[in-house]
C-alpha positions in Angstrom: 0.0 0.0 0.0 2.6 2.8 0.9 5.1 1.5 -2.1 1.6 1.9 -4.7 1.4 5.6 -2.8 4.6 6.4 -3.0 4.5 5.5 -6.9 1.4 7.8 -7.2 3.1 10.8 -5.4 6.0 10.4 -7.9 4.3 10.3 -10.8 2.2 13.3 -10.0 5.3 15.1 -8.9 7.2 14.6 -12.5 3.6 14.9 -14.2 3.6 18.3 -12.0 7.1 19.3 -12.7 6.7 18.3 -16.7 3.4 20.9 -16.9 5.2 23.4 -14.8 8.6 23.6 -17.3 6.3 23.2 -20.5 4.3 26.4 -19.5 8.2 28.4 -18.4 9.9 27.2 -21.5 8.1 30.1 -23.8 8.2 33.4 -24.5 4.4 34.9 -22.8 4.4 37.0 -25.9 3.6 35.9 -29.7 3.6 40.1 -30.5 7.0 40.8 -32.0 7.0 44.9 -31.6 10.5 45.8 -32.9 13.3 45.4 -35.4 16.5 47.0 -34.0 19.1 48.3 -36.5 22.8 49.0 -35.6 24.2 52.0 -37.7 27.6 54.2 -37.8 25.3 57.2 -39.2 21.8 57.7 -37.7 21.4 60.8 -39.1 22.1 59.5 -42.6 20.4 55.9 -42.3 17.0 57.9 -40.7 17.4 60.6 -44.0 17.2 57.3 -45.8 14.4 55.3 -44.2 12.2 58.1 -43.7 12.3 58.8 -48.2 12.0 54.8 -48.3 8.6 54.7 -45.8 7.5 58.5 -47.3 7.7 60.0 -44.0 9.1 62.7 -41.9 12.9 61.9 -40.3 12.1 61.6 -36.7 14.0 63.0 -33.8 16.9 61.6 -32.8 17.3 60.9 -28.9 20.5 59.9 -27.0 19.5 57.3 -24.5 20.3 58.4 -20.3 23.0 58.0 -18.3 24.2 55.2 -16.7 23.2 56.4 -13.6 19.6 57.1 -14.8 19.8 54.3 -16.8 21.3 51.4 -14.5 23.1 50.2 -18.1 24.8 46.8 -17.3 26.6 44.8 -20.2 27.9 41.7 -19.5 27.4 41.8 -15.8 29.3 44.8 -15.1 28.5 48.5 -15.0 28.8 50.5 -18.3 28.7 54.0 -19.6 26.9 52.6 -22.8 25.0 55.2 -24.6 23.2 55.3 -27.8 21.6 57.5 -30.1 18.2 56.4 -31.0 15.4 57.1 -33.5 12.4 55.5 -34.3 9.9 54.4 -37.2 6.8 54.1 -36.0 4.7 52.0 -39.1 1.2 50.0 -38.5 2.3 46.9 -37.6 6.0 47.4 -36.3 8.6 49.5 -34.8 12.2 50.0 -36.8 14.7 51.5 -33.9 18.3 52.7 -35.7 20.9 52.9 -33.7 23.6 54.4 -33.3 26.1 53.3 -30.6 28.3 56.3 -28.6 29.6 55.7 -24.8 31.5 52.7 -23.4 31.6 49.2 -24.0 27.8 47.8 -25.1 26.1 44.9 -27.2 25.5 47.6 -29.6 29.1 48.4 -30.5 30.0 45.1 -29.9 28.0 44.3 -33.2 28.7 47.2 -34.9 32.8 46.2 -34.7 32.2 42.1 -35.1 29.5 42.3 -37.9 29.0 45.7 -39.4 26.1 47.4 -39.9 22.6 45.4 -39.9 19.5 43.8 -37.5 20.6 44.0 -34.2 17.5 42.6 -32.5 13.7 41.4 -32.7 11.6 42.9 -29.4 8.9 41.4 -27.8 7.0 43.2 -25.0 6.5 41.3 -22.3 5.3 41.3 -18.4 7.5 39.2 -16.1 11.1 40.1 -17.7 12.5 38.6 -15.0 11.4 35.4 -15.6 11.4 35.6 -19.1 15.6 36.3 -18.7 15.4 32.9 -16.5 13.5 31.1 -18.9 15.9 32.1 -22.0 18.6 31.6 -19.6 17.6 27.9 -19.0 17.9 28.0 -22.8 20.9 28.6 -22.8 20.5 32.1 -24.3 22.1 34.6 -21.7 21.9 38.4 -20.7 23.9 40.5 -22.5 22.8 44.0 -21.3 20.0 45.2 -20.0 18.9 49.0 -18.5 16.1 51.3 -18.0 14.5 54.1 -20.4 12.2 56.6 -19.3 8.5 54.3 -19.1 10.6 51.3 -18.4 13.5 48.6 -18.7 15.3 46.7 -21.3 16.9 43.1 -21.5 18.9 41.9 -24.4 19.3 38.4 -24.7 22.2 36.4 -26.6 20.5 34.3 -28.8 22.6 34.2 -32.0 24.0 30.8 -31.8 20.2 29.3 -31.2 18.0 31.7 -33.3 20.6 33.8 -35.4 19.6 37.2 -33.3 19.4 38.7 -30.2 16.5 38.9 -28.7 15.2 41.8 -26.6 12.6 41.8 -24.2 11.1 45.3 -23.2 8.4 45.9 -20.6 6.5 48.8 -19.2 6.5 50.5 -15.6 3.5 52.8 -16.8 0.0 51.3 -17.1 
């Protein structure tokens, strides 16, 4: 009687455990929001895709400072800036940028691979387990931060999925 028990509690356990890692091993998003761009010349590549789209060449920002901004890359504290601007169209964002400041992903690509898609974005509400999840993937953190409205992870998965991935979420509802 307690072995036939004991078998029961164990198979509910790795029944349990097999549900539980099926429902952590995903992304809680299927909206991809954002292609991210890395450029040498923002104000050139924005010239560019605003007479390709037909639209006005948006303002260019320069991202905060690291002590606003809480940029890490690789772990470590970093004084990574970036200029910014963004193409708004109906069913996606394009983000160029243009990497200025210390050490980050962004100039990391720029010097190992030129110019060319950085990232995909998804938005997403529990970043910190999504960065677990991907981690368990073996996709790791590369950098992450905070923006004015709310924070940024980007995730190392070239090797897996050919891109990085980066996961945005909001602090304003």
């Amino acid at each position: 009687m307690q072995h036939g028990i004991i078998i029961i509690l164990a198979f509910c356990l790795i029944i349990g455990l097999t549900i539980a890692s099926d429902t952590k091993q995903q992304l809680t998003t299927k909206e991809m929001t954002q292609v991210g761009l890395v450029v040498r010349d923002i104000e050139a590549k924005s010239k560019a895709w605003a007479d390709l789209l037909g639209v006005d060449v948006p303002e260019v920002i320069v991202t905060d400072e690291r002590d606003k901004a809480h940029t890490q890359f690789k772990g470590e504290p970093t004084e990574a800036r970036a200029k910014l601007a963004f193409f708004n169209l109906d069913n996606i964002q394009i983000e160029l940028i243009e990497p200025i400041g210390g050490p980050s992903t962004w100039r990391e690509f720029l010097d190992t691979h030129g110019e060319g898609v950085h990232h995909i974005a998804f938005h997403v509400d529990d970043m910190q387990q999504q960065v677990l999840m991907l981690k368990q993937k073996n996709m790791n953190l590369e950098q992450k931060g905070d923006f004015t409205g709310g924070s940024y992870a980007y995730i190392d998965g070239q090797e897996k999925l050919g891109v990085l991935l980066e996961l945005l979420t909001s602090t304003e509802k």
